[in-house]
C-alpha positions in Angstrom: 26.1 -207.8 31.3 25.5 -209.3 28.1 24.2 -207.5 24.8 20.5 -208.8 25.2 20.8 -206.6 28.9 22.8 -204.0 27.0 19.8 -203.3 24.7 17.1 -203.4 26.9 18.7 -201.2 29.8 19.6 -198.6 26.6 16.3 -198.6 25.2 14.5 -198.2 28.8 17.2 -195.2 29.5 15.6 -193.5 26.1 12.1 -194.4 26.8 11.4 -196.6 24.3 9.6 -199.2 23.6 10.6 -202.0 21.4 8.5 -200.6 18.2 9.9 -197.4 18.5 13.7 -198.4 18.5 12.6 -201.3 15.7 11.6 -198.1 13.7 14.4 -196.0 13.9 16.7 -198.8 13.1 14.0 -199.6 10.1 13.0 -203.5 11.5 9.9 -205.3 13.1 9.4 -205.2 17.1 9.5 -208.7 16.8 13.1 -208.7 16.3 14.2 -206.1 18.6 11.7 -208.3 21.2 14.2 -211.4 20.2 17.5 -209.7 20.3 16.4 -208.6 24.0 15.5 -212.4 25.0 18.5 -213.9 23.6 16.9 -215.3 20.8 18.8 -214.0 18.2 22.0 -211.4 17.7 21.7 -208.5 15.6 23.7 -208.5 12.2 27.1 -206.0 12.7 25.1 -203.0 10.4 22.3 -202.7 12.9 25.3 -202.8 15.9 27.0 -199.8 14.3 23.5 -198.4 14.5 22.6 -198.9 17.7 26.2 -197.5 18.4 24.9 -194.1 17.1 21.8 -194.0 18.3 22.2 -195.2 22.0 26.1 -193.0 22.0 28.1 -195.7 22.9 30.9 -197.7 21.6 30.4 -201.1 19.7 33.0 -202.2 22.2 30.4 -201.9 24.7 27.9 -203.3 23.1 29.7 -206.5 22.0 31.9 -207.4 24.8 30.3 -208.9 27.8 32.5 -207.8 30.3 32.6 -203.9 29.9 29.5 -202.7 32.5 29.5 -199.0 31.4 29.7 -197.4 28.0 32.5 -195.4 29.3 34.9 -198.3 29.2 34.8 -199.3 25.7 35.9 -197.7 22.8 34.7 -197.1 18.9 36.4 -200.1 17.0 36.9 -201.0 13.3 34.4 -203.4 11.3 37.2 -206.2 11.1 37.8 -206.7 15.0 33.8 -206.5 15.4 33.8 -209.5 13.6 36.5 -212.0 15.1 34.4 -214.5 17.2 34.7 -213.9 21.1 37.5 -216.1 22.5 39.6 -214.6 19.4 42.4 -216.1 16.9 39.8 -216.6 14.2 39.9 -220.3 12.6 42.9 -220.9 15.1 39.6 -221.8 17.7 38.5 -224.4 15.7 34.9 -224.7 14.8 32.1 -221.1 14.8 30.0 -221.9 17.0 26.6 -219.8 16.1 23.9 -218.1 18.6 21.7 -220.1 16.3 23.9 -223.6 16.9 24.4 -223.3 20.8 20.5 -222.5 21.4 19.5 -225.2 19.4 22.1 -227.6 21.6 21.3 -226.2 24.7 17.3 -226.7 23.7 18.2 -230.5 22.5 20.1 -231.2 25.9 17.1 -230.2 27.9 14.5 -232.0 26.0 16.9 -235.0 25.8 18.0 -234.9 29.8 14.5 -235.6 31.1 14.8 -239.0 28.3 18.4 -239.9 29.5 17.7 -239.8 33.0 14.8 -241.9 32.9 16.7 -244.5 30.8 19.7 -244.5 33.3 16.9 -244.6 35.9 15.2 -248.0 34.3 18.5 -249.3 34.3 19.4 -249.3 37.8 15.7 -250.4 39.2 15.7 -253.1 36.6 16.7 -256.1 39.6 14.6 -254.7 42.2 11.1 -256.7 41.1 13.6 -259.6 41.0 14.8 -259.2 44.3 11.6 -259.0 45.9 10.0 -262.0 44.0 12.9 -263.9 45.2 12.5 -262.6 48.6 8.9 -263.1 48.8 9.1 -266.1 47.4 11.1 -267.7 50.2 8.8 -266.2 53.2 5.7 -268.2 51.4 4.2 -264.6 50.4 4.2 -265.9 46.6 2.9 -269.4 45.7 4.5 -270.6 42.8 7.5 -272.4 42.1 10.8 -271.0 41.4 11.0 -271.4 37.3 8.2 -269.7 37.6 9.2 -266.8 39.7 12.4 -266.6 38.8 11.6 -266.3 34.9 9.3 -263.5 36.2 11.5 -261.2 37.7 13.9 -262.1 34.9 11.3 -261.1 31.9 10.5 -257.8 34.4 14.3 -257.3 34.9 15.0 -257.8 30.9 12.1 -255.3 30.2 12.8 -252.4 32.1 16.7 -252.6 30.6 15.4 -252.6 27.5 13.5 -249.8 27.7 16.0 -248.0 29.2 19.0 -249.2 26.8 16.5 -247.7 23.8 16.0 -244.2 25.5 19.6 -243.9 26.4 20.7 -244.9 23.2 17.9 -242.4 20.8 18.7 -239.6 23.1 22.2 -240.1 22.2 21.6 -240.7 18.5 19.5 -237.3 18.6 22.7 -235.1 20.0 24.9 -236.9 17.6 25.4 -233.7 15.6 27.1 -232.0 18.0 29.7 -234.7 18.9 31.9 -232.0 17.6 31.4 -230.3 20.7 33.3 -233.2 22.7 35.8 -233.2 20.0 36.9 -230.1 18.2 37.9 -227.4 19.7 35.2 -224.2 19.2 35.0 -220.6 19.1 31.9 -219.2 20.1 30.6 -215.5 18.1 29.8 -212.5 19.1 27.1 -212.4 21.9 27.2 -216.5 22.2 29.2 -216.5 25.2 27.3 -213.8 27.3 23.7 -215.7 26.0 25.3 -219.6 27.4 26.6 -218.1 30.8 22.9 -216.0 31.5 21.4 -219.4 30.9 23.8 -221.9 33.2 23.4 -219.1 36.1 19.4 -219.5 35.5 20.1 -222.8 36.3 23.2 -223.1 38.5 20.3 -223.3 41.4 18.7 -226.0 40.2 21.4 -227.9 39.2 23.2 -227.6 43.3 19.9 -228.4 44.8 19.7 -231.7 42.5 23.2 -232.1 43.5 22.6 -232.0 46.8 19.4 -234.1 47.4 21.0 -237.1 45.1 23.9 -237.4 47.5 21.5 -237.1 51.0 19.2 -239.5 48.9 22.3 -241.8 48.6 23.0 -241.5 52.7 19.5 -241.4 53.3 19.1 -245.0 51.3 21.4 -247.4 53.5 19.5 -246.2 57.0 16.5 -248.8 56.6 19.0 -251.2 55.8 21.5 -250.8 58.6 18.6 -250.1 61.3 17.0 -254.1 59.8 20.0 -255.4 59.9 21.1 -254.5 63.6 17.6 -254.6 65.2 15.2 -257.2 62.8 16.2 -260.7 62.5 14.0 -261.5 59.4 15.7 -261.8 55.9 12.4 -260.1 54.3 12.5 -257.2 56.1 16.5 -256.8 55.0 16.0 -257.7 51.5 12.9 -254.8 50.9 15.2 -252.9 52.7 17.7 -253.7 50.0 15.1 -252.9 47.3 14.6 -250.0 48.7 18.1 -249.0 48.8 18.4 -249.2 45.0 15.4 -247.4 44.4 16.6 -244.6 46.2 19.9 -245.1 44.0 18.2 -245.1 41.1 16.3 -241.6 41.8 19.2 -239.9 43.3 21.4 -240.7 40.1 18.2 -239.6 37.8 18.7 -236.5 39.3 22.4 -236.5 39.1 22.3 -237.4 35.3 19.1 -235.3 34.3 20.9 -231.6 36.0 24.0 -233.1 35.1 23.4 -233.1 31.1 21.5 -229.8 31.4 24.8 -228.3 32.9 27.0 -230.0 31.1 25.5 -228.6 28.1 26.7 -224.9 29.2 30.3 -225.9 29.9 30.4 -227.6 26.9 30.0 -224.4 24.8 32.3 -222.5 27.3 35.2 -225.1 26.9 35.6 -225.7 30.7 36.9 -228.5 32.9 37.0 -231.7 31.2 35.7 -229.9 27.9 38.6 -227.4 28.0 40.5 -227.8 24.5 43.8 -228.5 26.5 41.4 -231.8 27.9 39.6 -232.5 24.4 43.7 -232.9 22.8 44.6 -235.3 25.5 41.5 -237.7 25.4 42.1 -237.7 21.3 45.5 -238.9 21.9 44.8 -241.5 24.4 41.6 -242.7 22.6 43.7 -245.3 21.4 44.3 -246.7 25.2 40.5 -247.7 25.6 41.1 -250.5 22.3 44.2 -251.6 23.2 44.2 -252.2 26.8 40.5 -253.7 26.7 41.6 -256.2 23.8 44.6 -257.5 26.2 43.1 -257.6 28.8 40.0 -259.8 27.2 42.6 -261.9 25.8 44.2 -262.4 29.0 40.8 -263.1 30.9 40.4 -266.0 28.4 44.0 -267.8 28.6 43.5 -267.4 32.7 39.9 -268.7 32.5 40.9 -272.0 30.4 44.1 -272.3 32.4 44.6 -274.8 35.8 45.4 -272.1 37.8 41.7 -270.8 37.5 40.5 -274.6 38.0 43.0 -274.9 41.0 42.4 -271.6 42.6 39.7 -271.2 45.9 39.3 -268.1 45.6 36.7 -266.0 43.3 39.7 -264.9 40.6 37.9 -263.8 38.1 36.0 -261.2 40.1 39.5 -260.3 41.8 41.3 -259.7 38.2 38.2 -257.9 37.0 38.7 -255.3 39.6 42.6 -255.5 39.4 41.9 -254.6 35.7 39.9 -251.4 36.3 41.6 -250.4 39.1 44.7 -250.5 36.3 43.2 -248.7 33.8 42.2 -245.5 35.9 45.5 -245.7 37.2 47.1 -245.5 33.5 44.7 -243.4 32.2 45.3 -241.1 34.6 49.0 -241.1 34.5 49.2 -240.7 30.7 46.7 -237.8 30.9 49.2 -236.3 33.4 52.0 -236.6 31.3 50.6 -235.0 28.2 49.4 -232.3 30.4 52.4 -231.8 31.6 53.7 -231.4 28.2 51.5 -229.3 26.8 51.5 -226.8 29.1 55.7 -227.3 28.7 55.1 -226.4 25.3 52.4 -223.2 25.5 
């Protein structure tokens, strides 16, 4: 239960309402009305108060996971005030309620914004595909410069508009790169507020979850049944279309619940936000320069060389894929290793 739940179910116990306890702690019912909705925190002075008032400890009141007022105890001002994951400065940045509602407010306005630009993105070549398509059953009379520059303009369009959103929305959260960073100690209350909210949405987010992957299944059925049963390359190529729309809205849906909840786990340092996580991709940020420089360097000594001119075989598409296929391989055994190390080390 966290303090916003703490207050409320105290208050009700007295029979209350929020104007009476705002008077006997000498403040407006709009603030008591906040401090119940998780808007805001009450300062340490009107804790102690409520402490005496309500007979319960401050222990209780602060700490999210003590249920009854029988398992805390009274504590002194100075471990009132260390932040909730503890060790002070050691944490890294104070994260306020004030900071992590305004972040967790940002990220939902911003998700709906990234999602569509992602979502532009992806259906960019599908206008393309079907001019083409159309244009060789005889459904479209022009000729090809024509329909080709088109679905290229369409194409061109719709990635530009979704380059921009993707790249504002990011622009906009850029204050709170930190976050990805910098290790973070959240204050007093913070913690219980960010977990209420990701539960409020944990059932949104697994029912997005869970109709972008069926989406994704559900997207190569028209394609396979055309291709076994319909011997018409239309009919396979809107079927193809198709398939990438379906892409495209199962992966808005992945990214749009995906920033929303990525948001809460951000503040609560978990998974691949966990500070152990944060000090390894610091230390191999310097992988991403290096290894893409060599290997551009490399792709333009094999691309002038007579081995490319000699070769029948796409090789530039196979070294491509050799080259990420290397990368996640190193980046994954280096991240291992300092793992490995640090926890050697704690």
């Amino acid at each position: 239960m966290i303090l916003a739940e703490k207050i409320m179910e105290l208050r009700k116990k007295k029979g209350w309402s929020q104007e009476q306890l705002g008077e006997r702690l000498e403040i407006s019912r709009q603030s008591v009305s906040k401090w119940e909705s998780g808007a805001s925190i009450p300062d340490l002075d009107k804790i102690v108060k409520m402490s005496h008032i309500f007979s319960v400890s401050t222990d209780y009141l602060l700490k999210d996971e003590l249920e009854s007022p029988q398992e805390g105890t009274q504590t002194d001002t100075a471990s009132e005030q260390e932040p909730e994951n503890g060790c002070g400065a050691l944490n890294g940045r104070s994260v306020t309620l004030e900071e992590a509602n305004k972040y967790m407010d940002m990220a939902k306005q911003s998700a709906k914004r990234t999602a569509l630009g992602t979502f532009l993105c992806i259906l960019s070549p599908v206008c393309l595909l079907l001019i083409s398509g159309f244009l060789q059953d005889g459904r479209i009379r022009m000729s090809d410069e024509r329909a080709g520059a088109a679905g290229l303009i369409i194409l061109l369009v719709l990635v530009l508009a979704g380059v921009v959103l993707l790249v504002t929305e990011g622009m906009k959260l850029s204050g709170f790169r930190y976050l990805d960073e910098e290790g973070i100690s959240l204050k007093y209350g913070v913690r219980g507020i960010v977990e209420k909210r990701r539960e409020d949405f944990e059932q949104t987010h697994r029912r997005c979850t869970v109709l972008g992957v069926a989406l994704c299944i559900i997207s190569v059925i028209p394609l396979m049944t055309v291709g076994t049963f319909v011997d018409n390359d239309i009919y396979s190529i809107m079927c193809f279309a198709l398939l990438i729309v379906f892409a495209a809205v199962a992966v808005y849906l992945f990214v749009w619940s995906g920033c929303i909840y990525g948001s809460f786990r951000k503040l609560l340092q978990e998974g691949e936000y966990a500070k152990e996580k944060k000090a390894i991709k610091k230390r191999t940020a310097f992988l991403n320069g290096v290894y893409w420089a060599g290997v551009l360097a490399a792709f333009l000594i094999l691309r002038s060389s007579n081995i490319y001119e000699e070769s029948e075989y796409n090789i530039l598409g196979v070294y491509w894929i050799v080259a990420v296929l290397l990368y996640i391989m190193i980046r994954g055994i280096l991240g291992a290793v300092m793992e490995r190390r640090s926890a050697e080390v704690r």
